[in-house]
C-alpha positions in Angstrom: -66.7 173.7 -76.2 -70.3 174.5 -77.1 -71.9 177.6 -75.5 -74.4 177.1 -72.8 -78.2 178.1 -74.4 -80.7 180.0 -72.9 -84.3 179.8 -74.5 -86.7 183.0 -73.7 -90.5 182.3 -73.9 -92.0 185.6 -75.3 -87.8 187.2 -75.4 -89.3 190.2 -78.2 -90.0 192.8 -75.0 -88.0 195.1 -73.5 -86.6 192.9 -70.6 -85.8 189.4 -73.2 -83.6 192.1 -75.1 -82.0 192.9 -71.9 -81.4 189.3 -70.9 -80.3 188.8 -74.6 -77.6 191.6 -74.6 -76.6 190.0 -70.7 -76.3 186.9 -71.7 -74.9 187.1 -75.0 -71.8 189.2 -73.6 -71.3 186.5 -70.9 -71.0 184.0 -74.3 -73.8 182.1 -73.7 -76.2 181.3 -76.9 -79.4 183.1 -76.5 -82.4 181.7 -78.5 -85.8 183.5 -78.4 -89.5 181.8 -78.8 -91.3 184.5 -80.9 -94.6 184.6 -82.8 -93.2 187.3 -84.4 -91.6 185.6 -87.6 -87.4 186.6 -88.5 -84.6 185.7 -90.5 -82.6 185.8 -87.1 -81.4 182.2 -87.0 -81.3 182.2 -83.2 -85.4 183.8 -82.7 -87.5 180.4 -83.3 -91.1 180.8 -84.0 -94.1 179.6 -82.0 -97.8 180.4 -80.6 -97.4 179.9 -77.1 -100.4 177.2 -77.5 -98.9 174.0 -79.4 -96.2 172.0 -79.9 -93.6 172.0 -82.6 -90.5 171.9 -84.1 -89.4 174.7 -81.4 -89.5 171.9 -78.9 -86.1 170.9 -79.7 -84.4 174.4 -78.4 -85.3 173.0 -74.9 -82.8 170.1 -75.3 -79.7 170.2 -72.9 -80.3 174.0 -72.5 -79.0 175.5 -69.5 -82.2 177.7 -68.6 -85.6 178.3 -69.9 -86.6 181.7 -69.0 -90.8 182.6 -69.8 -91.8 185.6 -70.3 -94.5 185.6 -72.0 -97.9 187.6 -71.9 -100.1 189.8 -73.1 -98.9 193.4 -71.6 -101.6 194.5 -68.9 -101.2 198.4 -70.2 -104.2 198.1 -71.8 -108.4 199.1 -70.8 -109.6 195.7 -68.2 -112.4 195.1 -70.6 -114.0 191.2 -70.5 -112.1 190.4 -73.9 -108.8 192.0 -72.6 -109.0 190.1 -69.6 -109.6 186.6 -71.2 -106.4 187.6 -73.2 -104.0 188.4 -70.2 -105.0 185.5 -68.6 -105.0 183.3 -71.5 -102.1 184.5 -73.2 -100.3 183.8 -69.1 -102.2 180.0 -68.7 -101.5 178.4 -72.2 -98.1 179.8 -73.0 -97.1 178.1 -69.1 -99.0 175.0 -69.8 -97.4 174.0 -73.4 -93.9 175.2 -72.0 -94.4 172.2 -69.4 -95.6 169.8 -71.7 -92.6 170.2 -73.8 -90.1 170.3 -71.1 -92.0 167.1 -69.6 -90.9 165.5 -73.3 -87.6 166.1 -73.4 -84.8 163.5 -73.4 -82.3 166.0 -72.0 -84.7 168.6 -70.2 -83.6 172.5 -69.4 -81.3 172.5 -66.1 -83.9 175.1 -64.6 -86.9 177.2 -65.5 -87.6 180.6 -64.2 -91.4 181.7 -65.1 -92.4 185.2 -64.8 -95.1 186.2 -62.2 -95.3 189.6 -60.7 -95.1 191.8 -57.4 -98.9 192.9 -58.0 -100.0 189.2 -56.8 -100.0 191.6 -53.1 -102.6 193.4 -52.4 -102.8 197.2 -51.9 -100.2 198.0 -49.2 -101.1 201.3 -47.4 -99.3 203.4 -44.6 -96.5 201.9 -42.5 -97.8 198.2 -43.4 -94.7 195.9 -43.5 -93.3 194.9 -46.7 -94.5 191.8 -48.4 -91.9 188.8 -48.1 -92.5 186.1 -49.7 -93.2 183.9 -46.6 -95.7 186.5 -45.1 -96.7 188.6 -48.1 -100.9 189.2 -48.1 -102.2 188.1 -51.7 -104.8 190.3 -52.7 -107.9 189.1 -55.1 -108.4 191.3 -57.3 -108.4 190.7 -61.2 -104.6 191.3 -61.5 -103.9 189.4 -58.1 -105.9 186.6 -59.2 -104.2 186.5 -62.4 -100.8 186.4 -60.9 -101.8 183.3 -58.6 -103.3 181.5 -61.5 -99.9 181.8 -63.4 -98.1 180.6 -60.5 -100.6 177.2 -60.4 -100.1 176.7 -64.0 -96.2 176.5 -63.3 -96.1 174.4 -60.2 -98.6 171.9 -62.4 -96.4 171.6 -64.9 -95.1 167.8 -64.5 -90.8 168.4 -64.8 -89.2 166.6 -62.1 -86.0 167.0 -64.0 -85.9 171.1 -64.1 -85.4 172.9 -61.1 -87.9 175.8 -61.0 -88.0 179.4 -60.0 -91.3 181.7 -60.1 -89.9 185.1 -60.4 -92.5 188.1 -58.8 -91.0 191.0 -60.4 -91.4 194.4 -59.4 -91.3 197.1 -61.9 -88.0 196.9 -63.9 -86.3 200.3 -64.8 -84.6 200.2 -68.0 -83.6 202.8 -70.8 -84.7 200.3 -73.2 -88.5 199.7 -72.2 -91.5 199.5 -69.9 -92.2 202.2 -67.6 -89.0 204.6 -67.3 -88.8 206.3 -70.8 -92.4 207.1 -70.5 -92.0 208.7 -66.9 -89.2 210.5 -68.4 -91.1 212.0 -71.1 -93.4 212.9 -69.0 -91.5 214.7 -66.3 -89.8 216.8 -69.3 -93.9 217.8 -69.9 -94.1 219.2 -66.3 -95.8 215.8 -65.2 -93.4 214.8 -62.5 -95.6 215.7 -59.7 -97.2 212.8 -57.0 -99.3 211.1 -59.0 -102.9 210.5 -56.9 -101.9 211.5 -53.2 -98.6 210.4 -54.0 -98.1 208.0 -50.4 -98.7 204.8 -52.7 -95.4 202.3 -52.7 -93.4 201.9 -55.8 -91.2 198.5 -55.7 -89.0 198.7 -58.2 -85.2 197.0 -59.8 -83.3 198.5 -62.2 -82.8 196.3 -65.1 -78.8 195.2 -64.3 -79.8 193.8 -61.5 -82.7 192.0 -63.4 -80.0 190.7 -65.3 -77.8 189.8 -62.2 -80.8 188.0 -60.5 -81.3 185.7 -63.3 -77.9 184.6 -63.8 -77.9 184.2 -59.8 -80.5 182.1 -60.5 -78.6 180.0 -62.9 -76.1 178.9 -60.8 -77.7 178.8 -57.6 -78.9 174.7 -57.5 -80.7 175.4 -54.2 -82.9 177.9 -55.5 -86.1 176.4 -56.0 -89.7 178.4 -55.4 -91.3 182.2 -55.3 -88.9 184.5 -55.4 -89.6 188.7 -54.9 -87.6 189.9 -57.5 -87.0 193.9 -56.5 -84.8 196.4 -55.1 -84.4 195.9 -50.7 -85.6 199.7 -50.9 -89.7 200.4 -52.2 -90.1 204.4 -52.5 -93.2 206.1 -52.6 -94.8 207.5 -55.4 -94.1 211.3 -53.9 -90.3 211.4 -53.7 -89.9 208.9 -56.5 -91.7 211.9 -58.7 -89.0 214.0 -56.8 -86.1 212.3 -57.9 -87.5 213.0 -61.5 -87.9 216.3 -61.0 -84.8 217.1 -59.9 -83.5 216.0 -63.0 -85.3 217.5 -65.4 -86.3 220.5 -63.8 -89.5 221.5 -65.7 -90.0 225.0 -66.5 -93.6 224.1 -64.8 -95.0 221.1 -62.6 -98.3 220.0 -63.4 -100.4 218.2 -60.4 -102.1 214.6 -61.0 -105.0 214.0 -59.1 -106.5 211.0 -59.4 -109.7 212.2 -61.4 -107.1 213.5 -63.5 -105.3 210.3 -64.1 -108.7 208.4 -64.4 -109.5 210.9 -67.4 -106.1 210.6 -69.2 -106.0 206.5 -68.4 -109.5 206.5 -70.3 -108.3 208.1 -73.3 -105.1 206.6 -72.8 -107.1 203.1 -73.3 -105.1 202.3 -69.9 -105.9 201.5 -66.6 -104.8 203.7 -63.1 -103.8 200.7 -61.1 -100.8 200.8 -62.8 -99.8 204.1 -61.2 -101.9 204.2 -57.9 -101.6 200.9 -56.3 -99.1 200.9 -53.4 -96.3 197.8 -54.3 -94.1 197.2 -50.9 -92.4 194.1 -51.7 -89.3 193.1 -49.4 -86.6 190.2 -51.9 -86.1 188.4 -48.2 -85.3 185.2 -50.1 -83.0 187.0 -52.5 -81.1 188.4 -49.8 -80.9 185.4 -47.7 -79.2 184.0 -50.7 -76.8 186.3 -51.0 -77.6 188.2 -53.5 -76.3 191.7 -53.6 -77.9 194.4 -55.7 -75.4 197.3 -57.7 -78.6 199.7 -57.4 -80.4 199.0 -53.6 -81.8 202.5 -53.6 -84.2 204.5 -56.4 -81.7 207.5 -55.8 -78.9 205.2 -57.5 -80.4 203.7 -60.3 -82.1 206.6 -61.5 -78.8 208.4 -61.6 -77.5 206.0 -63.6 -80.3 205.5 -66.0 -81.4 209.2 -66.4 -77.0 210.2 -67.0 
């Protein structure tokens, strides 16, 4: 019996090499759309802007998974923002054209979109669900909602679709975690601004878990809040990291400070100091049940 395939849209990051490793222990065949070329037989190439022979990995596959985009850890510049969005818009828009052409279309599509579509959350404000989440409108917000329209415009009755808003994933293989760590060995495991900013976060197994939920879950169709039940704030998230490292000193992080270093750093502070309080109420209502629910958890076990 041939193995179920799984095609990843932009798979070369951190989290496509975690849904590779998932998926590929669970026996499925795992092939990867890359402009990077390879000799890996099961990494195809594309450009995220036309058609090709890449079209045929779609066929009969049991998910098509995008995730691809220009990272946003870069300067907001005019050029860099034409490229986020762009690189978002026409790597979305050619996906749907392909699966629109396909005599035996992918069984369902999960797009990426992400938990910065909501605007700042300060204070006590409730969580954002997705039913009664506030979308903010600022450059990154309005990126994240024009992502989302290019997906629901894409013409595939046949493939059930899921847009993922995904929180920020903690992994030891990538993204934001083995930087943190670094930095809390430095000293620099302080709060970061005023340190009362919401972090919603999911550790990458349950990433993992969520997609293949996903997969076999026909009903689930629509925005989804992909993160842990539990946000943390910036404060005693730093906390957690500084009682494991335990830094001869601890450094403080204003947010001068941080606006300095971010310019050097050819970065931007939003990354750090916007509040993220993102509530997975459709998730949960699912069923789904998360191995990490709390920051306390998953940073043991990705810090051990």
């Amino acid at each position: 019996m041939q193995a179920p395939k799984i095609v990843i849209a932009g798979g070369n990051g951190f989290l496509g090499q975690c849904l590779r490793d998932y998926f590929t222990a669970l026996h499925y065949q795992v092939v990867v759309l890359s402009r990077t070329p390879s000799h890996d037989p099961n990494i195809v190439s594309w450009d995220g802007q036309t058609l090709g022979a890449w079209v045929q990995e779609l066929e009969g596959a049991a998910a098509l998974i995008n995730l691809a985009g220009r990272s946003v850890d870069c300067r907001y510049t005019d050029a860099n923002k034409r490229i986020i969005l762009a690189s978002r818009l026409e790597s979305t828009r050619i996906l749907g054209e392909a699966v629109a052409q396909c005599q035996r279309p992918p069984a369902v599509w999960l797009n990426s979109s992400t938990a910065t579509i909501y605007q700042h959350t300060s204070g006590e404000q409730p969580a954002n669900t997705e039913m009664a989440g506030q979308v903010g409108s600022n450059f990154s917000e309005e990126v994240a909602k024009a992502w989302e329209e290019a997906f629901w415009a894409a013409p595939t009755p046949a493939t059930r679709r899921v847009a993922l808003r995904t929180a920020i994933v903690l992994s030891r293989q990538g993204g934001a975690l083995p930087v943190l760590a670094r930095l809390a060995r430095w000293g620099l495991c302080s709060p970061q601004g005023i340190g009362q900013q919401w972090i919603s976060w999911l550790h990458s197994e349950d990433f993992c878990r969520a997609v293949e939920f996903f997969l076999r879950a026909p009903e689930a169709t629509g925005v989804y809040n992909l993160c842990a039940p539990h946000p943390v704030r910036n404060r005693p998230f730093n906390q957690l990291l500084y009682q494991h490292f335990r830094p001869v000193v601890r450094l403080p992080q204003p947010a001068w400070l941080l606006a300095l270093g971010a310019f050097f750093l050819r970065t931007e502070t939003e990354l750090i100091l916007k509040s993220r309080k993102v509530y997975p109420q459709r998730l949960l209502a699912a069923g789904f049940t998360f191995r990490f629910p709390t920051c306390e958890a998953a940073l043991a076990d990705l810090l051990s």
